[in-house]
C-alpha positions in Angstrom: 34.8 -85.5 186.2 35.6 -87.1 189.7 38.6 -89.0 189.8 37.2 -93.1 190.5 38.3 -96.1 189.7 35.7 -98.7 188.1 36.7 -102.3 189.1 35.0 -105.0 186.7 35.3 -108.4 188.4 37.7 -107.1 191.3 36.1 -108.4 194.6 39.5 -110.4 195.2 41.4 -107.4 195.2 39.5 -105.2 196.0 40.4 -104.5 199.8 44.0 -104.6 199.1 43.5 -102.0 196.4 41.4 -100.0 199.0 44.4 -100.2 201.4 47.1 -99.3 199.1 45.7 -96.2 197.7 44.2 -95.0 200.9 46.8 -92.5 201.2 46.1 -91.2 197.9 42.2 -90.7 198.9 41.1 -92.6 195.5 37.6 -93.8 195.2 37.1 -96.6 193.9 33.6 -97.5 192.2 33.0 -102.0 192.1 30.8 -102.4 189.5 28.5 -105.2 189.3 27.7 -107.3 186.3 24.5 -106.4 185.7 25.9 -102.9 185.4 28.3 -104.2 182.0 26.0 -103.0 179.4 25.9 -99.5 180.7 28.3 -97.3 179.0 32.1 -96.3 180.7 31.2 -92.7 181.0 27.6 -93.7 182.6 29.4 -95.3 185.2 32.6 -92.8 185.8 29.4 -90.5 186.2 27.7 -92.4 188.9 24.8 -93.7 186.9 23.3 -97.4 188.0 21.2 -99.4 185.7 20.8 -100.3 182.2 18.5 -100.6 179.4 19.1 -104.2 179.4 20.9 -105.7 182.3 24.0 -107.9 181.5 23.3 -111.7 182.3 26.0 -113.1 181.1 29.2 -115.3 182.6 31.9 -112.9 185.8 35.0 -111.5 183.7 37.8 -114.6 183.8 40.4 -111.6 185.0 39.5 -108.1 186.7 39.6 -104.6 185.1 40.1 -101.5 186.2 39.4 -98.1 184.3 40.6 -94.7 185.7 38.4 -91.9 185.0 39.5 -88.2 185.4 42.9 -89.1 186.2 45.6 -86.7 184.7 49.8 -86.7 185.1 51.5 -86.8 188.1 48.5 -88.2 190.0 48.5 -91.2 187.8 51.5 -92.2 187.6 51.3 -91.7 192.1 48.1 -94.4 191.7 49.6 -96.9 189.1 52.8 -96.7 191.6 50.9 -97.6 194.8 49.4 -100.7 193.1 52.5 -102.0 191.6 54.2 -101.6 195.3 51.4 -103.2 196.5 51.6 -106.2 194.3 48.3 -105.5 192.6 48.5 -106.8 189.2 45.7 -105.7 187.3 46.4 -106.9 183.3 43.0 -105.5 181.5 43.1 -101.8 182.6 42.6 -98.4 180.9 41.5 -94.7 180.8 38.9 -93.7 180.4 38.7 -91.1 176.8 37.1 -89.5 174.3 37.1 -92.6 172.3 35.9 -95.2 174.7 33.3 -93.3 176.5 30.9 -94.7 175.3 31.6 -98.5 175.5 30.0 -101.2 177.6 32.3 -102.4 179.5 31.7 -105.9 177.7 33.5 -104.1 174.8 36.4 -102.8 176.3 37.2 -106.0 177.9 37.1 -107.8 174.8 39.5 -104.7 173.2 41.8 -104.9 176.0 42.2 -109.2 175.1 42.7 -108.1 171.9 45.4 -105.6 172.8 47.1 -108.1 175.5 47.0 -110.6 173.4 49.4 -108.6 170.4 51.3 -107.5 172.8 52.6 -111.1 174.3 52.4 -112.2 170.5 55.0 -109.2 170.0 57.2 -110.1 173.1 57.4 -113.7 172.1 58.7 -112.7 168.8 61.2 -110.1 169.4 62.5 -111.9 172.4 66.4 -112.4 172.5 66.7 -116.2 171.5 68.5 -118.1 174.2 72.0 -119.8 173.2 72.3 -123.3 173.6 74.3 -124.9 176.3 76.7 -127.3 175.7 
């Protein structure tokens, strides 16, 4: 599989994105919402359309999914985004096990996920002492 990156609901950040992973030759695939009902590996492969296009309301916050991106060569692309500043909170591989998600589902699992997670911060955060 060709490495890509699918951006859900990027168009802010998109040209910064394109800019700070230009030295890493990274493709990355904006897909448009009436792509969201087609399935993750549908679009990692380059496939357009659906059986039913999506109508519904833009993602709140963007997502990205990496597909065919392995090691080292990960860690070089998540790097280059956090140097540039890119802050992307809803992002994820693409595996075995997601494949064949819409991306409407994998954005609602991701909440989820996010979601526990801050709920687990907040809770095992050191309490602060008083001041007097």
């Amino acid at each position: 599989m060709r490495e890509a990156i699918l951006l859900f609901g990027g168009e802010a950040v998109l040209p910064q994105m394109r800019r700070a992973l230009l030295p890493l030759k990274v493709y990355i695939r904006p897909i448009p919402e009436g792509e969201y009902t087609c399935t993750l590996e549908a679009l990692a492969g380059g496939e357009k359309g659906a059986a039913e296009s999506y109508a519904g309301p833009a993602f709140p916050e963007p997502m990205a999914v990496f597909a065919g991106f392995y090691g080292s060569r990960m860690d070089n692309v998540l790097m280059a985004l956090r140097r540039a500043k890119i802050r992307i909170d809803r992002k994820a591989m693409l595996t075995a096990t997601n494949r064949q998600w819409t991306a409407l589902m994998l954005y609602e699992e991701l909440g989820r996920e996010h979601e526990a997670m801050q709920q687990h911060l907040r809770a095992h955060r050191p309490k602060e002492e008083p001041k007097e």
